[in-house]
BALOBA-1460 file (C-alpha; in Angstrom, 3 decimals):
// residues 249
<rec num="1" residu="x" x="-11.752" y="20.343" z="-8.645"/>
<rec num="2" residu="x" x="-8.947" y="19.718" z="-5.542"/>
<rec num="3" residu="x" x="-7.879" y="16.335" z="-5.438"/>
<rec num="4" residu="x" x="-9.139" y="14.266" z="-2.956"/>
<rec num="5" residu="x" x="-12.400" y="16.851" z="-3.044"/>
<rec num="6" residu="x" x="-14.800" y="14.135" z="-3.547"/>
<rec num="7" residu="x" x="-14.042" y="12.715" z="-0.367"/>
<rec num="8" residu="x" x="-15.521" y="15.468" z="1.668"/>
<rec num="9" residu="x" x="-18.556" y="14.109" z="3.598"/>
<rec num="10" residu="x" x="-16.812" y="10.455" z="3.333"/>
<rec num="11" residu="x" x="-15.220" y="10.496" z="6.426"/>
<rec num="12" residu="x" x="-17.746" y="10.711" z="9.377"/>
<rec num="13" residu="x" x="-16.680" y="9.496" z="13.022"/>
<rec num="14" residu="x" x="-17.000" y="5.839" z="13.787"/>
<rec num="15" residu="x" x="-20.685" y="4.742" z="14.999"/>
<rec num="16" residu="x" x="-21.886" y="1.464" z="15.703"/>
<rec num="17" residu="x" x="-23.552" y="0.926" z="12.541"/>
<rec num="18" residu="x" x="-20.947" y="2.139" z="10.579"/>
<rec num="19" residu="x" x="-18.222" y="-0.400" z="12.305"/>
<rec num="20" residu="x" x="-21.246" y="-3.545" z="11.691"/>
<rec num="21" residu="x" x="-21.859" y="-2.670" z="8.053"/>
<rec num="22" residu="x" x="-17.984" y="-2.510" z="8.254"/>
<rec num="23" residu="x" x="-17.300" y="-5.990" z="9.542"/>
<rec num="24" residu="x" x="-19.857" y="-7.302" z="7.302"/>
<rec num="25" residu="x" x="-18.012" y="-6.126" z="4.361"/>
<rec num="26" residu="x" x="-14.769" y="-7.584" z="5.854"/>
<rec num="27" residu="x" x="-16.850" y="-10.540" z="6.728"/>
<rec num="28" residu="x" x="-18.259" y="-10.858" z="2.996"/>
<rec num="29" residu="x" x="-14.357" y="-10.290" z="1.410"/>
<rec num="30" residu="x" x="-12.780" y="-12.546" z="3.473"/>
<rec num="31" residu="x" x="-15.386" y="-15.470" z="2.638"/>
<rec num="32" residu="x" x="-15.184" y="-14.162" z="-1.156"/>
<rec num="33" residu="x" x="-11.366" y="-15.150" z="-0.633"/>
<rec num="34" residu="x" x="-11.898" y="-17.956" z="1.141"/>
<rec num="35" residu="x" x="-12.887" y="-19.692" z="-2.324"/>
<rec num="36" residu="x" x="-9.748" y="-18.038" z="-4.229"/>
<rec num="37" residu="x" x="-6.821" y="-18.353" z="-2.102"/>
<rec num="38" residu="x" x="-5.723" y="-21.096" z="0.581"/>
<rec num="39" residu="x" x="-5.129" y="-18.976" z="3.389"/>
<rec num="40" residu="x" x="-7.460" y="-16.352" z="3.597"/>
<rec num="41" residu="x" x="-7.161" y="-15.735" z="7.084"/>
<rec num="42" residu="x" x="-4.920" y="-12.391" z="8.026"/>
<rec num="43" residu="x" x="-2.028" y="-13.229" z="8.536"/>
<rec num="44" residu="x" x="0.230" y="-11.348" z="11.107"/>
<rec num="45" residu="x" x="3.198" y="-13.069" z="11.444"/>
<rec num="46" residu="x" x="6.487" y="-10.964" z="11.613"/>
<rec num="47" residu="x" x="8.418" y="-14.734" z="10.079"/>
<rec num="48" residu="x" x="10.615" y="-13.975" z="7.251"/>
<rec num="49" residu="x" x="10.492" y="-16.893" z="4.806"/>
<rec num="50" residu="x" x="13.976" y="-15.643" z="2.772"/>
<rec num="51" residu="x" x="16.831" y="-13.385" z="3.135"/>
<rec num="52" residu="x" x="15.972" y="-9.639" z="2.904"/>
<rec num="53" residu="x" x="17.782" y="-7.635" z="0.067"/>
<rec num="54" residu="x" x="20.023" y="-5.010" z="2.152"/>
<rec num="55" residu="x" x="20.697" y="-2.732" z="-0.473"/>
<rec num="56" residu="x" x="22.439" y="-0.103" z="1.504"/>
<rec num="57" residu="x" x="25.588" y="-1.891" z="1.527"/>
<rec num="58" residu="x" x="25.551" y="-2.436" z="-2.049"/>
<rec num="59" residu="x" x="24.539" y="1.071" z="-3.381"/>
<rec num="60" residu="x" x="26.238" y="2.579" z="-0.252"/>
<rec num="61" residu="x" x="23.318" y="5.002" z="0.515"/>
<rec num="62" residu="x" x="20.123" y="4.281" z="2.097"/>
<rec num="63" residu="x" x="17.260" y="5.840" z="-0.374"/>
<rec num="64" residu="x" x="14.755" y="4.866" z="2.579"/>
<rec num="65" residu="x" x="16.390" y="7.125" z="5.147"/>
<rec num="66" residu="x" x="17.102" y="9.942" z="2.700"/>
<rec num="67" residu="x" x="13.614" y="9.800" z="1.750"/>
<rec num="68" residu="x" x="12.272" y="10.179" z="5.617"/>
<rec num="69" residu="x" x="14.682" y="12.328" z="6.693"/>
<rec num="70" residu="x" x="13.728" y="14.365" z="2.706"/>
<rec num="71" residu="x" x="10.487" y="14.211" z="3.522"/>
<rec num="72" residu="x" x="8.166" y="17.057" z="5.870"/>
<rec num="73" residu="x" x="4.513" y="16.169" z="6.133"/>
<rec num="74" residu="x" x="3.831" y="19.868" z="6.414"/>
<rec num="75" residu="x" x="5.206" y="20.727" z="3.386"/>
<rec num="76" residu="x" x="2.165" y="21.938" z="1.852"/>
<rec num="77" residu="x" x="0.466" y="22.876" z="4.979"/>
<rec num="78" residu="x" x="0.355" y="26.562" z="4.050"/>
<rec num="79" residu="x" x="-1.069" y="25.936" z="0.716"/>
<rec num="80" residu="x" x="-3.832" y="24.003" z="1.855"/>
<rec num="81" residu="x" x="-4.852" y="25.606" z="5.020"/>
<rec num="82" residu="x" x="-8.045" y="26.616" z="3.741"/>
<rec num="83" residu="x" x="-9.235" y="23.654" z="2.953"/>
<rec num="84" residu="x" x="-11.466" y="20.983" z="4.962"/>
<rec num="85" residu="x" x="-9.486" y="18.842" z="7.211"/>
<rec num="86" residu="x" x="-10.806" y="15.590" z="5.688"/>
<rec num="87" residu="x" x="-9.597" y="16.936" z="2.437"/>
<rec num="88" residu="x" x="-6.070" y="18.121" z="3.639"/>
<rec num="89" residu="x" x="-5.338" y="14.831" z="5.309"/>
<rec num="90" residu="x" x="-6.145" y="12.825" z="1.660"/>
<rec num="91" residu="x" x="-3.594" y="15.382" z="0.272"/>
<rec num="92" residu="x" x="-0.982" y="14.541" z="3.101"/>
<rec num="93" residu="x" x="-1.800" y="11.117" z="2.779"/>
<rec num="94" residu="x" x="-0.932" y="10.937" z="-1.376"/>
<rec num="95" residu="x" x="1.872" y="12.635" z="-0.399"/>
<rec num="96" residu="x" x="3.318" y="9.834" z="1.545"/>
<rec num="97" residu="x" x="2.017" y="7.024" z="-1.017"/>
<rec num="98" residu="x" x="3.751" y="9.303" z="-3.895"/>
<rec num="99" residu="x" x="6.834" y="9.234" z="-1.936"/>
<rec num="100" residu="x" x="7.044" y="5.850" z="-0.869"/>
<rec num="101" residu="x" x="6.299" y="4.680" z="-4.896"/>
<rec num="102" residu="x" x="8.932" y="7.204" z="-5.955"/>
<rec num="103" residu="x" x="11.500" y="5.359" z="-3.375"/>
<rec num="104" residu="x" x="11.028" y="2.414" z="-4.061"/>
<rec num="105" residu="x" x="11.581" y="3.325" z="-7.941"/>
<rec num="106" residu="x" x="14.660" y="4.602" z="-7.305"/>
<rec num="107" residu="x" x="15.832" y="1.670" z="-5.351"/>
<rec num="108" residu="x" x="15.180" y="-0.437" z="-8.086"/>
<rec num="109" residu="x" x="16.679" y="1.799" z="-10.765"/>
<rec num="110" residu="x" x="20.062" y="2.022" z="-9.079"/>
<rec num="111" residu="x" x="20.226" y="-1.787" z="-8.270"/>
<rec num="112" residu="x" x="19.636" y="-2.560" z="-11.807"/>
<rec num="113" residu="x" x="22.529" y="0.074" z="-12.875"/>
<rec num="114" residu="x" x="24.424" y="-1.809" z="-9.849"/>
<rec num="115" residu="x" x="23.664" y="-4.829" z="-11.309"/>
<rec num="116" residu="x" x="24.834" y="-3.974" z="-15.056"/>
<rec num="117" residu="x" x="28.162" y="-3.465" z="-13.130"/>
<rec num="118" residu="x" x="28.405" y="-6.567" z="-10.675"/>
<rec num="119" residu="x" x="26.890" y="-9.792" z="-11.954"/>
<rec num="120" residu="x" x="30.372" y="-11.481" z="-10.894"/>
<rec num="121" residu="x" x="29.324" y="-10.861" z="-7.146"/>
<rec num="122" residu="x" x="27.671" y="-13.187" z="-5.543"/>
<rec num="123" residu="x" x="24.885" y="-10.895" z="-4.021"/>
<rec num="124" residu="x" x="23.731" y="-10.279" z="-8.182"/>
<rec num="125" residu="x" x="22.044" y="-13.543" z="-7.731"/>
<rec num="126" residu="x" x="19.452" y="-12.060" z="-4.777"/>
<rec num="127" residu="x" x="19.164" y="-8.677" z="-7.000"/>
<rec num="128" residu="x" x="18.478" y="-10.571" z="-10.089"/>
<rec num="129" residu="x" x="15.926" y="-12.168" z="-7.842"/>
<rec num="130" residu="x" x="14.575" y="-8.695" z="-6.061"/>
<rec num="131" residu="x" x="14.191" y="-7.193" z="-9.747"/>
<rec num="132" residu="x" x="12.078" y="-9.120" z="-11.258"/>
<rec num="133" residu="x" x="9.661" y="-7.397" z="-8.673"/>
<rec num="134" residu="x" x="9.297" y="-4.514" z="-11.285"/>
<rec num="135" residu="x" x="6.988" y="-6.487" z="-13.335"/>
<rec num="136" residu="x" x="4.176" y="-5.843" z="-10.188"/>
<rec num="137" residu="x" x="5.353" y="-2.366" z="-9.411"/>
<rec num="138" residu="x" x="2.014" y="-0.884" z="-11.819"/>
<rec num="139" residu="x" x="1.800" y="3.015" z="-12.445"/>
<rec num="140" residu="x" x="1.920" y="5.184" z="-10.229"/>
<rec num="141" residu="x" x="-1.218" y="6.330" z="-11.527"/>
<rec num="142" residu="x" x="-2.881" y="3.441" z="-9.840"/>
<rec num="143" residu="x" x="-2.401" y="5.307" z="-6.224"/>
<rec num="144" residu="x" x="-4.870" y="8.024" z="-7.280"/>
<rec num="145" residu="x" x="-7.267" y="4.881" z="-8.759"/>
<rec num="146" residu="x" x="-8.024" y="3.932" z="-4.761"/>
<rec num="147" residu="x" x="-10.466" y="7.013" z="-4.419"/>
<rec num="148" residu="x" x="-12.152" y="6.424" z="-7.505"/>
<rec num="149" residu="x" x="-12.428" y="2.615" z="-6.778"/>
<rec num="150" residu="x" x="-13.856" y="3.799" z="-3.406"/>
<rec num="151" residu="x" x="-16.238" y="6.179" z="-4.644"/>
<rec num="152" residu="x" x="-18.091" y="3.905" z="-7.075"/>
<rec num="153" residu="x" x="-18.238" y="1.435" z="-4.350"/>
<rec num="154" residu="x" x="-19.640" y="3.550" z="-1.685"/>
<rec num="155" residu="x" x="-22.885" y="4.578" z="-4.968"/>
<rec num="156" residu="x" x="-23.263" y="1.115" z="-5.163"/>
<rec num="157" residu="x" x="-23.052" y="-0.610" z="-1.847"/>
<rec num="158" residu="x" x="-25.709" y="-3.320" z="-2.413"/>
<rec num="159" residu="x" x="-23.292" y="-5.472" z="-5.199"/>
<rec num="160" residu="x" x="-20.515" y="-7.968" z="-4.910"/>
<rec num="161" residu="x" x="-18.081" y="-6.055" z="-6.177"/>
<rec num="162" residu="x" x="-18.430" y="-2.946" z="-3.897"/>
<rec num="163" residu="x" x="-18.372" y="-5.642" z="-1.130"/>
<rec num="164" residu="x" x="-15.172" y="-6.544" z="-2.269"/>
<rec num="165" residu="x" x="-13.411" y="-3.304" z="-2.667"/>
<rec num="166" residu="x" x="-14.983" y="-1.575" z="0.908"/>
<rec num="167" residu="x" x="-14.230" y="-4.916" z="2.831"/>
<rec num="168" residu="x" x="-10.372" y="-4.898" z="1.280"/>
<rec num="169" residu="x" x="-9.505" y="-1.897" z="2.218"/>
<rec num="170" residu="x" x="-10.742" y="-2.377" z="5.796"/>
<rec num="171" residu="x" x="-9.134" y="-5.600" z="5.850"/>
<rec num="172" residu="x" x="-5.433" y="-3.279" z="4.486"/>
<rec num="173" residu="x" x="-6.486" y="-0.914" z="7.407"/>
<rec num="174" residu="x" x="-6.554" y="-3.185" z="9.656"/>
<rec num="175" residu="x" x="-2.978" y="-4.866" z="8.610"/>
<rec num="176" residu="x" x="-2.134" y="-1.310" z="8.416"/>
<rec num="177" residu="x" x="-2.422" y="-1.038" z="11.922"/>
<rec num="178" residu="x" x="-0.897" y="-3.817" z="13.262"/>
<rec num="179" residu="x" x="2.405" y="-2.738" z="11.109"/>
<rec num="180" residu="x" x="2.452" y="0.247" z="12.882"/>
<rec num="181" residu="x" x="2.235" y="-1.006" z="16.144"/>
<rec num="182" residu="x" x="5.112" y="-3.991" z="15.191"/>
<rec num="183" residu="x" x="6.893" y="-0.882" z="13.581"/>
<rec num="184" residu="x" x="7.541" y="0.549" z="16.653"/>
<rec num="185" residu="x" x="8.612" y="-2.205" z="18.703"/>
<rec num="186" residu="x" x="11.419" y="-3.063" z="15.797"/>
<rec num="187" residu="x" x="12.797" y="0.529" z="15.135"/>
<rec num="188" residu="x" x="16.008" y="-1.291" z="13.563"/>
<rec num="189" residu="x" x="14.032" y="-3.795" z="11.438"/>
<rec num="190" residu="x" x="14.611" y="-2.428" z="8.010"/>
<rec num="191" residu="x" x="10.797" y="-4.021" z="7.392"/>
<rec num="192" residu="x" x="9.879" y="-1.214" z="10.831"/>
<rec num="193" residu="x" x="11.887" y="1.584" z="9.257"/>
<rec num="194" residu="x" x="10.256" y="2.074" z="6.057"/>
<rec num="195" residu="x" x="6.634" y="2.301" z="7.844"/>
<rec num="196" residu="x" x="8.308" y="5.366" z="9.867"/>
<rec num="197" residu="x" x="7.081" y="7.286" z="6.767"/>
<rec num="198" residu="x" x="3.220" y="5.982" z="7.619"/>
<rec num="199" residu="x" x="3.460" y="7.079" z="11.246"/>
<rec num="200" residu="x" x="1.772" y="11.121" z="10.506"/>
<rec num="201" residu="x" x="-0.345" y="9.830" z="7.571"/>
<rec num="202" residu="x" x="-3.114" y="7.208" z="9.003"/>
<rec num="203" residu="x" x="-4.075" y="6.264" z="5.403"/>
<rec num="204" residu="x" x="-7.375" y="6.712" z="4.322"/>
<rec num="205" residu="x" x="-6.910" y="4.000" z="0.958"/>
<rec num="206" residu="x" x="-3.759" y="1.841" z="2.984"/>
<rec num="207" residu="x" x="-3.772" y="-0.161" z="0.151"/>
<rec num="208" residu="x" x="-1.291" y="1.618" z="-1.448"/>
<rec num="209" residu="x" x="1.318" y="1.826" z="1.003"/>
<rec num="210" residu="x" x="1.242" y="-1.871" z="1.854"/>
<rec num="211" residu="x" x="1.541" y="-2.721" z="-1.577"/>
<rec num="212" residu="x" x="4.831" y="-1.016" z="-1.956"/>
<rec num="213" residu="x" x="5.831" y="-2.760" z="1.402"/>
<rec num="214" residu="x" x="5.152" y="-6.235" z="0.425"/>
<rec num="215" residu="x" x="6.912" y="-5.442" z="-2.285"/>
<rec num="216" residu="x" x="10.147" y="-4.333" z="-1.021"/>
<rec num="217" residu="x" x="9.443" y="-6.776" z="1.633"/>
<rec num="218" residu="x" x="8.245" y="-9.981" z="0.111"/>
<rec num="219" residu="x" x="9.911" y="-12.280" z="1.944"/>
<rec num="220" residu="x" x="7.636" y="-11.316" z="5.373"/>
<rec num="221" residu="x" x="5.392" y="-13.438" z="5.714"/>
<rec num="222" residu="x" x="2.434" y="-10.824" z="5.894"/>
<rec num="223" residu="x" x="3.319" y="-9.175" z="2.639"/>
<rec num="224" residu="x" x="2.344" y="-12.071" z="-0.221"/>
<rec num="225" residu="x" x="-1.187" y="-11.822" z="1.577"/>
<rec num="226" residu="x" x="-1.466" y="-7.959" z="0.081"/>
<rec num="227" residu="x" x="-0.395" y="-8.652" z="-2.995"/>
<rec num="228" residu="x" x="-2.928" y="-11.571" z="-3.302"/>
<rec num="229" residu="x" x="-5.916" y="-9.650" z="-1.880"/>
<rec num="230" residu="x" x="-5.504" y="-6.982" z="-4.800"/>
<rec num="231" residu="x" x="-5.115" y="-9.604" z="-7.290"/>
<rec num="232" residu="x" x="-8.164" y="-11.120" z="-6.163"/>
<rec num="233" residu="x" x="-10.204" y="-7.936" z="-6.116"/>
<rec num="234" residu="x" x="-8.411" y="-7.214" z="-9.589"/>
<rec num="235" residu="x" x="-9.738" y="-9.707" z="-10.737"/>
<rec num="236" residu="x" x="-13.735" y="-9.190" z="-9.948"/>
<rec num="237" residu="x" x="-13.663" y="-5.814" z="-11.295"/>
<rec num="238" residu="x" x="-11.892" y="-6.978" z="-14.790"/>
<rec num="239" residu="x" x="-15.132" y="-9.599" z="-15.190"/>
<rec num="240" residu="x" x="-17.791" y="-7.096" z="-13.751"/>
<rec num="241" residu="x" x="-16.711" y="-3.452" z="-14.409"/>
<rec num="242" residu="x" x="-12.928" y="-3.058" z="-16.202"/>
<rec num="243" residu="x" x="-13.949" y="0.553" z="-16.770"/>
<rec num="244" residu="x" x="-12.879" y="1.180" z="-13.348"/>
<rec num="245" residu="x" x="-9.179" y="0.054" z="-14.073"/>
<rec num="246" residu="x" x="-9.115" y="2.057" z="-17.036"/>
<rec num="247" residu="x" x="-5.884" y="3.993" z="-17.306"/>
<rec num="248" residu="x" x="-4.343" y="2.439" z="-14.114"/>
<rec num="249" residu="x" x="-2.365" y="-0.528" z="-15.601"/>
């Protein structure tokens, strides 16, 4: 079976009942949240809280622009021509999520070889700090675990749980989208250039992309938000159905 096969049929344009089951779901998360976390509100701020790492200067190479100007979203266009459009954009879009995991590795790897090498420098102090990140990084396995997360909660609509998962990733869409649009208005942000890689790839499971930002970019004040809406969700499915994390820790 082609990855991403399963999702054929699970993209249908928007109606009107669609978009209200939609915000219900949203609606149902958010008040879900509203007893686990103190802000559950989105939060779209653009405020950072702390000083972002600038790693170029220290490595002296940017891994983020080698990886956009590395990567071509047709790449496997021939290869996949034959298949259903729904199907080839889930391909292009795990393409991007791959990439942007893969990046982000590699940034981390080389500032903890930096590191090994500098911890009389002043700036070791801030990459101690960025580091310690790793422990949240996760498999990369876990990008693929979006569809089958999705899946199960599209057979069983009617619970808690599938509430939870359908209404956060509309609720990551929606962030999604409002990145993009900031993203373009701050082409020089470093926050605005690593979305640049989002820009041919709408997302169809966004949640994986904005992880990876709010990890890079912690110190925004949009990005602890993601990171606590998947622990949050995480955390339902470990006390109702841990089978479905299986193999993605």
């Amino acid at each position: 079976m082609n990855p991403g096969a399963s999702l054929l049929g699970s993209i249908s344009p928007a109606i009107s009942g669609a978009e209200l089951r939609g915000r219900a779901r949203c609606l149902s998360f958010m008040d879900r949240l509203d007893k686990l976390l103190k802000s559950p509100d989105l939060i779209t701020s653009d405020q950072a809280n702390g000083p972002i790492l600038d790693s170029i200067s220290l490595l002296e190479r940017d891994v983020w622009q080698e990886a956009f100007d590395r990567f071509d979203i047709f790449a496997d266009a021939e290869n996949h021509a034959g298949l259903p459009v729904a199907q080839q954009q889930y391909l292009s879009d795990l393409r991007v999520d791959h990439s942007l995991y893969d990046t982000l590795a590699l940034e981390l790897g080389l500032l903890d070889v930096w590191l090994r090498s500098n911890r009389q420098r002043p700036e070791s102090i801030q990459v101690e700090s960025f580091l310690r990140r790793r422990d949240q990084f996760g498999a990369r396995s876990s990008i693929e675990q979006q569809e089958k997360l999705y899946l199960w909660a599209t057979k069983n609509e009617q619970t808690e749980l599938a509430a939870s998962i359908l209404g956060w990733r509309l609720l990551c869409q929606e962030l999604a989208e409002s990145l993009l649009d900031w993203s373009v208005r701050k082409p020089h942000d470093p926050r605005g250039r690593q979305i640049r890689l989002w820009r041919d790839s709408p997302g169809f499971y966004p949640q994986n992309r904005l992880r990876i930002w709010a990890l890079r970019f912690l110190e925004d004040a949009r990005a602890p938000q993601i990171l606590a809406w998947e622990t949050a969700v995480n955390r339902e499915i470990v006390e109702t159905h841990p089978e479905l994390l299986s193999g993605s820790q």
